[in-house]
N, C-alpha and C positions, 0 to 999 in steps of 0.2 A: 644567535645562530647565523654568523655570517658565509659559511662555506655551502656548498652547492650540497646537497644529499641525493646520491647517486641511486639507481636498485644496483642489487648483484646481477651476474646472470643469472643466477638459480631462479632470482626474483622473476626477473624478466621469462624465461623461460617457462617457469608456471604461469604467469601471468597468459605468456601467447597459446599454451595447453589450454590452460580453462576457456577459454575465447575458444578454442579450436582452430586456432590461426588465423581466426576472421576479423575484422575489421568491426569493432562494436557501436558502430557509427548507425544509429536505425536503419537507414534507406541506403546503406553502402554493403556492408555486411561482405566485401569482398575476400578472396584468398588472401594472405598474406606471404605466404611462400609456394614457389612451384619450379618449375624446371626451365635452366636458363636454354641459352641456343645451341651450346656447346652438345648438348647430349649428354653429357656427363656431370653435371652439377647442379645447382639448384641456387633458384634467387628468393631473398628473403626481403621483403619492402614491410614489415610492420615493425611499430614503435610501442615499447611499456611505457605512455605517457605518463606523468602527474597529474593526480587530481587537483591535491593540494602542491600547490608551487613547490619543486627541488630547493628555493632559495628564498628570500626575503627580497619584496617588490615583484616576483614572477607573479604571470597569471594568476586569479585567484587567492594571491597568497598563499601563507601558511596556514590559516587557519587557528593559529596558537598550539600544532600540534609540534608533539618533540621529534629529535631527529629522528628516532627509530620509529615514530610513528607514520613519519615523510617516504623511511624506505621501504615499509612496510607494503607486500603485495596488497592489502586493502585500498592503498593509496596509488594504485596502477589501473591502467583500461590501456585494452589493447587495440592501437587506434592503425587503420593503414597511413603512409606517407602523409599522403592530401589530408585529411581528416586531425592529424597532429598536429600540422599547423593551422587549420579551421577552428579548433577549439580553443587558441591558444592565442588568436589576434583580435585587439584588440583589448587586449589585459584578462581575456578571458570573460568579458564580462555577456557578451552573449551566452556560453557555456558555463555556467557559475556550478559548483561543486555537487550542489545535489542534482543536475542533473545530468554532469559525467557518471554519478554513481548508481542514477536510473539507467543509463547505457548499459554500462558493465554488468548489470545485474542481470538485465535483459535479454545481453548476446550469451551470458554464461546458463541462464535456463535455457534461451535457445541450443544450447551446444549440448548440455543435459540429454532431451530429449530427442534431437537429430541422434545423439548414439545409440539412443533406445530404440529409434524408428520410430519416432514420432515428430511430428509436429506442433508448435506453438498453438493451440485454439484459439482462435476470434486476435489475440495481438495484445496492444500492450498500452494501457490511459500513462498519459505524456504531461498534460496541462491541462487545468480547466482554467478561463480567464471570466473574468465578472465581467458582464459590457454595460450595465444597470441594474440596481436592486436595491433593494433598504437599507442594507445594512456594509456591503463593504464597499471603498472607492470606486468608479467606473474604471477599467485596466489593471484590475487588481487580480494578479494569476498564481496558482500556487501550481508549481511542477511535481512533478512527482516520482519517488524511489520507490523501491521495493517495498520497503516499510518507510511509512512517513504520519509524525506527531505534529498535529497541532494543538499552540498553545497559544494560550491568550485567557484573559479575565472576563468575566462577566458581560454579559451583551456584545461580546468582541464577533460572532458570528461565527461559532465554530458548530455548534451544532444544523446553523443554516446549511453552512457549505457538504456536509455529509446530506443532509436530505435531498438538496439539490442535484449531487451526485447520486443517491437512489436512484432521486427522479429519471434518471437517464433508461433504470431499466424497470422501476414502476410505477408512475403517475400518483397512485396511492400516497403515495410518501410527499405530496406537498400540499395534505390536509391545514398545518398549519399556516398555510401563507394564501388560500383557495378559498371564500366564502362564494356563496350562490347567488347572494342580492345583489350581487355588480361593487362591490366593494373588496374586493386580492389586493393582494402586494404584487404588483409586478416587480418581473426580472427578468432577465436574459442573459443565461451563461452557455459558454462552446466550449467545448470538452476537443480537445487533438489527442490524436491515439496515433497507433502504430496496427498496420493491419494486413501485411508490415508493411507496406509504404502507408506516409504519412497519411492520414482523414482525420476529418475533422466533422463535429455534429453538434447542435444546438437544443436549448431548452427553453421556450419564453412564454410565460405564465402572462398572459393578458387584465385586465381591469376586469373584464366581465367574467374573470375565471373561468375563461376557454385557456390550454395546454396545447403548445403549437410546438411540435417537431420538427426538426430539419437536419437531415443527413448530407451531407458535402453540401450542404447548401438548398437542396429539393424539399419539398413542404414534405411533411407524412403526418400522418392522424394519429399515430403508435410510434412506441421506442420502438428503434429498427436497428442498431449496432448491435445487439447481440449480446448486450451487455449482462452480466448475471451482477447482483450489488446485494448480499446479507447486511440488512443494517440490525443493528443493537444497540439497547441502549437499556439497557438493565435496571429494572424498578425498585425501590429500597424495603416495599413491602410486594405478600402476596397476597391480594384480596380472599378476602371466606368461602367467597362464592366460588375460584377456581380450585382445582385439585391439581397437583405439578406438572400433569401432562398439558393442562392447558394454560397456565401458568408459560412452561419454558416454549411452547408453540406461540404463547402470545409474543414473550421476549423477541424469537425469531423472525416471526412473519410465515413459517412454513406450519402446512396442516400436518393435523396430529400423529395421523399414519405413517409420513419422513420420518418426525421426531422419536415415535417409537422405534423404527429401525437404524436411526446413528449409531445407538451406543454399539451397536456389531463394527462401528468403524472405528469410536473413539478409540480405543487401546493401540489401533493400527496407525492412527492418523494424526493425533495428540500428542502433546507437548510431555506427558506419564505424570504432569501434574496432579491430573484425575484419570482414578482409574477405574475398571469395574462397574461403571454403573448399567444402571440397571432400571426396569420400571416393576412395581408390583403394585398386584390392583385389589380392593378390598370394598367392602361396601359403602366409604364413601369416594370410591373414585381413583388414580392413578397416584400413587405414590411411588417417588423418585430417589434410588440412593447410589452412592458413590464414594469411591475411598480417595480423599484431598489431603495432599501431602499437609504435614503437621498438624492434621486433625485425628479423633479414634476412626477408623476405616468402617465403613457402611451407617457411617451418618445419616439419617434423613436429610434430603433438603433443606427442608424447612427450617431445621432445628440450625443451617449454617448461619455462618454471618452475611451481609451484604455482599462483601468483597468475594467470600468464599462461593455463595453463589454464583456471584459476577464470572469467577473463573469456571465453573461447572456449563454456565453456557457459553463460553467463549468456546468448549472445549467442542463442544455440538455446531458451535459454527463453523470452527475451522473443519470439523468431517463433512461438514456439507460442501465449501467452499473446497477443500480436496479434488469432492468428485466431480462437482462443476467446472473446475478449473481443467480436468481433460477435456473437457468438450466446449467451453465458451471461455469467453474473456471475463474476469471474474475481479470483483472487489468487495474485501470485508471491511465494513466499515464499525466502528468500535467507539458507540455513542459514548463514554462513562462507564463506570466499574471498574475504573483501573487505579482509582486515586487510593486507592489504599492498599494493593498489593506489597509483599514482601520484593524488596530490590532484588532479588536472586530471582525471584519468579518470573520477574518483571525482563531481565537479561536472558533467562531462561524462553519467554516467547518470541525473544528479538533473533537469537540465535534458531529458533526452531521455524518463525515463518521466513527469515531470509536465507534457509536452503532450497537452491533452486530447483528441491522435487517438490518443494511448495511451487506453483508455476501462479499463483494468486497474489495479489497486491492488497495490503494493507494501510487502512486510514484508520487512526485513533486519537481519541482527545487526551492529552499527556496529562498524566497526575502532577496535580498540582506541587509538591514535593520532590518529583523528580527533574537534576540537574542535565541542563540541555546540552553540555560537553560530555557526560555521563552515558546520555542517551544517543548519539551519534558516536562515542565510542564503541556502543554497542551495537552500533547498524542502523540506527532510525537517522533518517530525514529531518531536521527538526522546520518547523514552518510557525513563525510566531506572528500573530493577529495581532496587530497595535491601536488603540484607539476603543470609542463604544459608537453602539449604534448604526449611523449611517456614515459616520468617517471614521472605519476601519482601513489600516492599511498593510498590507505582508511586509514581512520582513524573512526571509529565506536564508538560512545559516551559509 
């Protein structure tokens, strides 16, 4: 592919629509057309940049995609003047690909809901960087897209870095790494957001198992960003002693009372993977059913598979995370249950959380099966963890 790969203007012109003419630069977000001096005209200063490089050796590269995938509006952010050429110096390497397509993701929910009459709640998680911990190198940052996989083997620290990230909005969540006798794992990771100018906010778990906060920098006692974070992490059985109501409350983290009122949102809010469900209660307690694509319709719970499960409460997280996401800064985090989904299904929640009337950002651990060209075809971020232990190191598509 030696020749330049150009957009059309149609390209370009969708491209500056969905932006809304602004500039998708976080802390820029300027006009990009307005009325020149004449009175009678209008000046137009933005650019449908490349994410992936127009050509072979450009910033960032190619990425190995083909040409139609180079002219392709997916492969455009609509950047003003100054901003085009910021992302683009130095070989790109400051601005590296996934996180022009956190930009554009960003300023296109913003532009979303500015036409609705709304605005962004709470902003938008940017990077968290490791500064010390157990398990991945000290400077080791993963950025982040709208939807974003990571992937990595065995003790690579993928389920650390989702708890770590909880921990940002509930302490609860770093029971693993917290003992009481003066024996923790320390760590210290900073999370940069967008709010919408840039902040930044920290997490550092002490030796004596004290939890130290710090917002731009200020000590606090409590998460204070606003942060909302559903973690999941889907268990392969359901103990005797729960009945499904408190079964998918456990999975969640939310009390019982939310859980029984999503299913009024799942149909509205969900992927139509699952539909219908429903709770009904008997005397031993709350039974759970729901109709899951390719299975017979009002299945019990119980009676699904693992996977099938796994998608039945995803379906309850993303209704919660919905309505969180109008009022705060929101991230579903997606511990496992996906390693055995159907690849349709799989493209089917990639497409459905990265419309931007989802206004929520997703982190999930990639099925080990699914191909990481595959899966950034389809809108994920891929973020692969290299190494075990305590010399893990990112690797960023």
């Amino acid at each position: 592919m030696g020749e330049r790969v150009e957009f059309t203007a149609a390209t370009k012109r969708l491209v500056a629509e969905r932006a809304a003419h602004r500039c998708s630069f976080p802390d820029c977000d300027r006009p990009t057309v307005g009325p020149d001096t004449s009175g009678s005209g209008a000046i137009h200063t933005g650019v449908a940049a490349h994410i992936y490089s127009a050509a072979a050796g450009g910033p960032r590269g190619t990425g190995g995609l083909s040409a139609a995938d180079l002219a392709d509006p997916q492969n455009a952010i609509w950047l003003c003047a100054v901003h085009s050429r910021v992302v683009d110096a130095n070989s790109g390497k400051e601005y590296p690909a996934s996180v022009l397509r956190s930009y554009k993701s960003l300023r296109e929910t913003r532009a979303m809901l500015e036409q609705q009459g709304r605005e962004l709640p709470g902003g938008w998680l940017h990077r968290l960087i490791v500064e010390r911990g157990p398990v991945l190198r000290p400077g080791s940052s993963i950025s982040f897209g709208k939807l974003t996989l990571l992937k990595g083997g065995s003790a690579s620290g993928k389920s650390a870095l989702c708890e770590w990230l909880a921990a940002f909005a509930e302490p609860g969540r770093l029971w693993r790494w917290r003992n009481r006798d003066g024996n923790s794992w320390p760590f210290t990771v900073r999370l940069e957001y967008f709010n919408p100018q840039p902040k930044f906010a920290s997490v550092e778990l002490l030796q004596s198992g004290a939890i130290r906060y710090r917002d731009q920098g200020v000590p606090t006692p409590v998460p204070s960003i606003g942060l909302q974070a559903l973690y999941v992490a889907p268990e392969h059985t359901i103990p005797n002693n729960h009945d499904d109501l408190e079964f998918v409350s456990s999975q969640l983290g939310l009390h019982e009372g939310v859980v029984l009122e999503l299913p009024n949102y799942i149909d509205e809010f969900g992927t139509g993977i699952v539909k219908n469900v429903r709770f009904s209660r008997d005397e031993e307690g709350f039974l759970l059913l729901a109709d899951v694509a390719n299975t017979r319709p009002g299945l019990a719970f119980r009676v699904l598979s693992h996977s099938e499960r796994a998608q039945v409460v995803c379906e309850f997280a993303i209704a919660a995370c919905r309505a969180w996401s109008e009022r705060a800064i929101t991230l579903l985090l997606m511990d496992g249950g996906m390693a055995h989904w159907p690849l349709a299904h799989f493209e089917r929640y990639a497409e459905h959380l990265s419309h931007p009337a989802r206004s929520f950002q997703t982190l999930a651990i990639t099925p080990r099966n699914l191909d990481a060209a595959h899966a950034r075809k389809a809108g994920w971020q891929v973020v692969t963890l290299v190494g075990t232990e305590s010399d893990v190191y990112v690797e960023t598509d």
